[in-house]
N, C-alpha and C positions, 0 to 999 in steps of 0.2 A: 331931302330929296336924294335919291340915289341917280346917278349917273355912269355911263360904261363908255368910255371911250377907244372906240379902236380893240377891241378886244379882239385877240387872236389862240386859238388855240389848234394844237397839233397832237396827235399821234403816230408816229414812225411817218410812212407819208399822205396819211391822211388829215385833212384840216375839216376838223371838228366845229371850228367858227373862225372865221375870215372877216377881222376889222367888223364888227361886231359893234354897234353904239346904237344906245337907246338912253332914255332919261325917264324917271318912274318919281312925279311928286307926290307931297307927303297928301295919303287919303284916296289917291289912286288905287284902281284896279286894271290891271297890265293879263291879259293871254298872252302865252308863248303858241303860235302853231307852226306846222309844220308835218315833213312824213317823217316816217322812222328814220332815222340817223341824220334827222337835219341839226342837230347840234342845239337843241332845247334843254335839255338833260346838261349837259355837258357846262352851256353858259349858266344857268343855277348851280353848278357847285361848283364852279368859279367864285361867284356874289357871294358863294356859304363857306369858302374857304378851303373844300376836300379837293378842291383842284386847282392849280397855279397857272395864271392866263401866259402863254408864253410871250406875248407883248399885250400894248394897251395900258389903261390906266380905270381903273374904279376911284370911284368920289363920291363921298357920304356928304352930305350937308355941305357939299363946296368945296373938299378939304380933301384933296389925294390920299388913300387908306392902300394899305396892302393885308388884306386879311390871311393871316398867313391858316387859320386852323378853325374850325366849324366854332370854338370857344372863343375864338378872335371877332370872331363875324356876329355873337352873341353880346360879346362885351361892347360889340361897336353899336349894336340896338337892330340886325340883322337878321331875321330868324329863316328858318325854313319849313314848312312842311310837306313832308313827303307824300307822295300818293301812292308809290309802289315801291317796294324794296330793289333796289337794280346793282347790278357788280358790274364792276370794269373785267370782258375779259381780257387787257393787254396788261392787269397786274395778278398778283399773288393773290393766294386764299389771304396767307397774313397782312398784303396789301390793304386788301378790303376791307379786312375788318379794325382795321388801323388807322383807316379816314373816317369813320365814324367814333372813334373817341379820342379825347380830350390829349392831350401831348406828354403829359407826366407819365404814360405808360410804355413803356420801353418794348421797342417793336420785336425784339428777342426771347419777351417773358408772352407776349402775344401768341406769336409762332408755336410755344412751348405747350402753351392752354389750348391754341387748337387741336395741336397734335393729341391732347390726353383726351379732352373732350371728346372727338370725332373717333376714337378708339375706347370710346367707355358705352357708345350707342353702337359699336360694332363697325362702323364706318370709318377705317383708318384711312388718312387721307394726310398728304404729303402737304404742311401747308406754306412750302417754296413754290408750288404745283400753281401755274398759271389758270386763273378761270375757263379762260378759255379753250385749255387743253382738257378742263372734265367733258364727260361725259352726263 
């Protein structure tokens, strides 16, 4: 059984999810709804690791977990499937592409492969450059 206690999440000053707690047994099927920016998104990669609940507690099987990395939340028997590709715009191009893999890759050599990539299809693109300031 997964469980979410009190989960809290923030953005500068926006709260993405406010004490947050549901419980999901094993064999269940759980809908998240809600309007756009009600914080759906947001508490799923929490439970998948690519985001850190700034308070609260998750609990796998009864047992307090901090999944620290999407590999973390795998090992723990956690999966996720996405429905739409989505970017944080309050982080970096390298941000983003850095919570979708694994930890042994060094967020500097990341940064590095974007920049050559997105200049080799002609689209140089700064990848400190905030999401949310592209166009």
């Amino acid at each position: 059984m997964l469980e979410v206690r009190s989960i809290t999440k923030t953005f500068g000053q926006l709260k993405a999810n406010d004490a947050v707690s549901l419980k999901v047994g094993e064999g269940e099927i759980h809908a998240l709804l809600g309007e756009n920016g009600a914080g759906k998104s947001t508490l799923v990669k929490m439970l998948y690791g690519s985001l850190q609940p700034d308070s609260g507690q998750i609990l796998w099987r009864g047992q307090p977990v901090t999944i620290a990395s999407p590999s973390a939340a795998r090992r723990t028997g956690i999966g996720m499937v996405f429905q739409h590709f989505s970017l944080f715009d309050s982080l970096s191009v390298a941000d983003n592409i850095v919570l979708s893999l694994d930890p042994q890759f060094a967020r500097g050599d990341i940064a590095e492969r974007a920049r050559e990539l997105s200049a080799n299809y002609g689209l140089p693109l700064n990848p400190h450059s905030m999401i949310g300031d592209l166009s």
